[in-house]
N, C-alpha and C positions, 0 to 999 in steps of 0.2 A: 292437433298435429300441425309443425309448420313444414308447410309444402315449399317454403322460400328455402328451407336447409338447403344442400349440399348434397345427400345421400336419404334416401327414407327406406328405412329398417322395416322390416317386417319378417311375422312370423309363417310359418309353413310345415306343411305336415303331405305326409303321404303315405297313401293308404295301398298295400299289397292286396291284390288281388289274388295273382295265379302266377306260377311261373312258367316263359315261353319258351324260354330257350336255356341253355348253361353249354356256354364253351371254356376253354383253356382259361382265359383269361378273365372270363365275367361272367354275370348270369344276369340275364332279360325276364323283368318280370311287368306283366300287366300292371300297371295299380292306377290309384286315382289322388289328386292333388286336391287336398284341401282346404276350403280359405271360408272368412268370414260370411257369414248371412247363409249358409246352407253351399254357398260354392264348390262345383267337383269341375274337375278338368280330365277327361280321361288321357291317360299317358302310360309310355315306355320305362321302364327306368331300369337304367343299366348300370350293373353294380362291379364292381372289382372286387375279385375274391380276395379275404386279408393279406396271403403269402404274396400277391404280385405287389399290393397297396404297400409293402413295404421296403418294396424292391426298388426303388433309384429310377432305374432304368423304364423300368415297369410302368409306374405310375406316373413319370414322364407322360408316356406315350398315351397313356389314358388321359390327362390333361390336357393334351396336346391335341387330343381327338375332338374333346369337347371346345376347346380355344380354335381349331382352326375350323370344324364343321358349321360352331355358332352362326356365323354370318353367311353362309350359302345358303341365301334363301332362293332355292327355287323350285319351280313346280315338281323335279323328278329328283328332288335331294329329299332326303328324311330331314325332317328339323328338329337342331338339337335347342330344346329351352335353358336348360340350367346346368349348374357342376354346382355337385354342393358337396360337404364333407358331413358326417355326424358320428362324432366318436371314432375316428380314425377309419372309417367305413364311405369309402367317395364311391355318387354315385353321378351320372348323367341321364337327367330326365330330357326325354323328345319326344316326338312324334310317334302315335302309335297307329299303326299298320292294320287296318282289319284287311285282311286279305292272305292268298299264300306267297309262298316262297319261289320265285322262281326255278329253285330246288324240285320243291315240290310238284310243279307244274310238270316237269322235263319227267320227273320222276311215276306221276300222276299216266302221263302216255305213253311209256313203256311197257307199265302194268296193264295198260287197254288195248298195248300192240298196236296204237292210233297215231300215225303223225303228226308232231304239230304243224297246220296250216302253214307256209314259207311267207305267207303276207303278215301273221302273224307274227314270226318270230321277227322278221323282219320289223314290224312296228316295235316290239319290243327293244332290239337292238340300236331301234334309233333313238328311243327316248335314252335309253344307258346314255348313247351319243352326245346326246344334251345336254344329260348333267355332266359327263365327263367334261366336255369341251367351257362349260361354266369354270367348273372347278380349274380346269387346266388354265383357263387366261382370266379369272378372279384376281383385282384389285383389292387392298384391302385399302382403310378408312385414310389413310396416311398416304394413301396412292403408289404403295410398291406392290408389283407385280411377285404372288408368290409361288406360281411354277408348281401348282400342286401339282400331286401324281397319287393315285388313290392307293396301288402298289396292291390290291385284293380284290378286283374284278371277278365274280364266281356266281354260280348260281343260289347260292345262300346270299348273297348279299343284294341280290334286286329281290326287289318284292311289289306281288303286285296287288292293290286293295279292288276289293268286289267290283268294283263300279268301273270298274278298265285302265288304273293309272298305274304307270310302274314310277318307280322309286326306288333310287340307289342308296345303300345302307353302308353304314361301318367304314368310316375314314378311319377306323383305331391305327392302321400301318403305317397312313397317309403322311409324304412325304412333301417337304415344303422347305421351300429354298430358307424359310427364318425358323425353321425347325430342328429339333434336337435329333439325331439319327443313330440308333445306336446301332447298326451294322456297321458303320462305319469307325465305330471305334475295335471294334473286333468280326469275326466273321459269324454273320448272322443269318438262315432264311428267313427272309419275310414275306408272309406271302404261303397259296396252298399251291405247292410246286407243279400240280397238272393244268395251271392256271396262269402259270408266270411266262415272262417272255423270256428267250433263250439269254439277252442280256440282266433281267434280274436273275434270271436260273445261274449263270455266271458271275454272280456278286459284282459285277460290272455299274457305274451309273447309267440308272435311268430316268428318263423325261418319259412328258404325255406321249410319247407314241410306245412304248411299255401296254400302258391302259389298251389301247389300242390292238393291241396284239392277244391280250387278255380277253377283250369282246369279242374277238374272232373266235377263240375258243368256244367262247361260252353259246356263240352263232352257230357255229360248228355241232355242238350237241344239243342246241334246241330244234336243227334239221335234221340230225343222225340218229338220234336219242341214246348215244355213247358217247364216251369222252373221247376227245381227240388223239390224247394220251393215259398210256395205262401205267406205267411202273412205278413201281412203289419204292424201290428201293434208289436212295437219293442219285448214285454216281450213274445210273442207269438210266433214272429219267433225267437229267443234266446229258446226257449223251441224242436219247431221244429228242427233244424239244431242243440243243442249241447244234447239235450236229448232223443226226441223222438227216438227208431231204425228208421235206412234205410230203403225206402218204397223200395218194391221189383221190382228193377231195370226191371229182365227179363215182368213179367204183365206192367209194364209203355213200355214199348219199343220193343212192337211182334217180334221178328224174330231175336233179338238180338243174334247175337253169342255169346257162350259161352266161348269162350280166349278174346273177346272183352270185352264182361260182367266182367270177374275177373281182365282186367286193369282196366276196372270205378270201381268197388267194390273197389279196393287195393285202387285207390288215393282217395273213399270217406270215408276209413278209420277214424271213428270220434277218435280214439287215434294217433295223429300224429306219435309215434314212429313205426308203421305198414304200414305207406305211404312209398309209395318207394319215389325216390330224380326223379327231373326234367329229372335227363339223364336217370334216368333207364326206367322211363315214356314210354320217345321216343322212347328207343329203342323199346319198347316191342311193342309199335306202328308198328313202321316199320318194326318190325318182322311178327307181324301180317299181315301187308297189304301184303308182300310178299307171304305169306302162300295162298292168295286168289287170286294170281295171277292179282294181279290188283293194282300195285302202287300210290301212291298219287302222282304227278308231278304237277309244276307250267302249263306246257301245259295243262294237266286233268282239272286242275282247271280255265285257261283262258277258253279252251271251254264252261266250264260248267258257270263260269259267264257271257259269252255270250249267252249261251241260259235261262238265267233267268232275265237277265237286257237286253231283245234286244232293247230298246229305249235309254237306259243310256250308256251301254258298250260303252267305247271310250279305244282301245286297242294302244298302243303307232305307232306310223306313220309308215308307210308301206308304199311303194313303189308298190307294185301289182309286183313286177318282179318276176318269179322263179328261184330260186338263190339258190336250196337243188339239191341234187341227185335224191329226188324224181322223174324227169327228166327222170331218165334212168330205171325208174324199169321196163317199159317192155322192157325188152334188145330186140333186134334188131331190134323196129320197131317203123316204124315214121322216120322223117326227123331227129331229134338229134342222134339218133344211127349210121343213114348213114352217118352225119356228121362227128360224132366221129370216124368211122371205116376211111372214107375218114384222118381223121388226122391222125391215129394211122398207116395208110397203107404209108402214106408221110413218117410221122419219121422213120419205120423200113428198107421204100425202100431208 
C-alpha cells in the first residue's frame, strides 16, 4: 500500500445489531463497524428510509446533517464518524449513546410522581448550553463563521449516557448560514412545535437565540414534569407560544426559586432580542447551582440515574477494586493505615 497516494481506499462493513429508535425520517439502529484483524467499533448508524432518500429536498438535509455535525467535536455534541451510501441506502454512523433519553428521564419522574432535583436539571440545561453555544459560534476549516442554529432542541434529542454526561443529538433541521434550507423555499415546520420559539413557530428567521428559547422549554418541564405548551392543533399552538402571555412560571412549578425562575423567564423571553446567548445561559446556571451549594456533576447525575433506572442502569465496567483514596479516610485504622505507616516507616528508616 502507498501511504504517499493522495487518498487511501478502504474497505468497511457494519454490522446491525438492534434497532433503537425509527422516526419520520430515519431509523437508528445499534450496530458495530467492522475492520481488519478482528476490529469492532461500537456505533450509531442512522439510516434514511428509501422514500425521503429520494427526495431532493430530503436527502439534502440528511447530508447536510452529516457535513455540518462532522466537525463539532465536543464533549456535549454526539459525533458524527462517517456518511456513506450502499445501494442507494445512505446512512450516517456516530457516536453511540449508552444511556437514556432525556425524554425518558422527564418521563421516567412523572411515572414516580418524584421531581427532578432543580440542581439537577439545572446542570443538564447547562451542558445543552455548551454545546449549543459551540455550535452557535463554530468556525469551520476555511474560517467563516456558520451561524448554526440546531432548530430541534427537545427532550428526545439530549441524551444522557450512565456515567453522568449529556449530549446533544440530531442537527438533521440544523440550520447554517452555508446551508440549503428548504422552508425557505416554500412554507415548512421545522422543528416539534411545543418546542419551537414563537419566531420559528412564525416561520419567521431564526438565529442562536431561537435554541435558546427552546431550552427554556425543555428547563421548564424538566422542573414541571409537563410541557409548557399543550395544543396540538398547529393555528392554536402558533397562537399559544407566539401570542398568548407566559403562563406564570412560579404557580406551574411550587417551590421554584426565584434566581432560577428569572433564568427560565429570560430565555422564554418571546422578543428574541431579551434572551440571553447559550453561554450566558450557563453560566447563570452554574452560578446558581453554586449558590445552593449543591453542584451538578456527571457523578450526581450517574447516581441519580441509578436510582431511577435500577433494572436498566448499565454504568460502564468496573472492576469492583478500590482504587481511590477513599481507602484512607479513617486515617489510622484498619489494616491499610498500618500498612501504609509500616511503608512509610521503611522509606524514612
Amino acid at each position: 500500500m502507498d501511504l504517499t497516494a493522495s487518498f487511501l481506499d478502504y474497505p468497511g462493513r457494519f454490522r446491525l445489531v438492534r434497532k433503537i429508535a425509527e422516526g419520520g425520517m430515519a431509523t437508528v439502529y445499534e450496530a458495530e463497524q467492522l475492520g481488519p484483524a478482528g476490529f469492532t467499533k461500537r456505533t450509531a448508524l442512522k439510516v434514511i428510509h428509501t422514500q425521503y432518500a429520494k427526495q431532493g429536498e430530503f436527502l439534502q438535509l440528511f447530508v447536510d446533517e452529516a457535513k455540518l455535525s462532522a466537525n463539532l467535536v465536543h464533549g456535549n455534541v454526539v459525533q458524527i464518524y462517517q456518511l456513506g451510501e450502499v445501494s442507494g441506502r445512505y446512512f450516517i454512523a456516530m457516536e453511540y449513546i449508552q444511556g437514556p433519553t432525556l425524554r425518558s428521564i422527564i418521563d421516567t419522574h412523572r411515572d414516580l410522581r418524584t421531581p427532578m432535583p432543580p440542581t439537577l436539571a439545572a446542570y443538564v440545561a447547562s451542558r445543552v448550553c455548551r454545546a449549543l453555544d459551540f455550535a452557535h459560534n463554530f468556525i469551520d476549516a476555511r474560517g467563516r463563521r456558520l451561524d448554526i442554529v440546531h432548530r430541534d432542541v427537545s427532550p428526545g434529542n439530549v441524551m444522557a449516557t450512565w456515567d453522568g454526561h449529556i449530549k446533544l443529538a440530531d442537527f438533521g433541521i440544523a440550520k447554517a448560514r452555508t446551508s440549503v434550507d428548504p422552508a425557505e423555499s416554500r412554507p415548512m415546520m421545522m422543528g416539534k412545535k411545543h418546542y419551537m420559539s414563537p419566531e420559528q413557530m412564525l416561520g419567521l428567521a431564526v438565529d442562536a437565540r431561537s435554541d435558546v428559547f427552546s431550552l427554556g422549554v425543555v428547563l421548564f418541564e424538566m422542573l414541571a414534569l409537563t410541557p409548557l405548551f399543550h395544543e396540538d392543533i398547529t393555528e392554536l399552538a402558533i397562537d399559544e407560544v407566539a401570542v398568548e402571555p407566559m403562563p406564570n412560571l412560579h404557580a406551574l412549578i411550587p417551590g421554584l426559586d426565584p434566581e432560577l425562575e428569572q433564568i427560565l423567564t429570560l430565555a422564554l423571553e418571546k422578543d428574541p432580542a431579551r434572551r440571553p446567548t447559550a453561554a450566558a445561559m450557563g453560566r447563570a446556571l452554574d452560578e446558581w447551582c453554586v449558590a445552593q451549594n449543591e453542584m451538578g456533576t456527571p457523578d450526581r447525575l450517574q447516581e441519580h440515574l441509578q436510582t431511577i433506572f435500577p433494572a436498566t442502569y448499565a454504568p460502564p465496567s468496573r472492576t469492583g477494586e478500590a482504587t481511590s483514596f477513599s481507602m484512607l479516610r479513617d486515617a489510622g485504622k484498619g489494616p491499610v493505615m498500618s500498612w501504609w505507616k509500616r511503608v512509610v516507616g521503611s522509606i524514612s528508616g
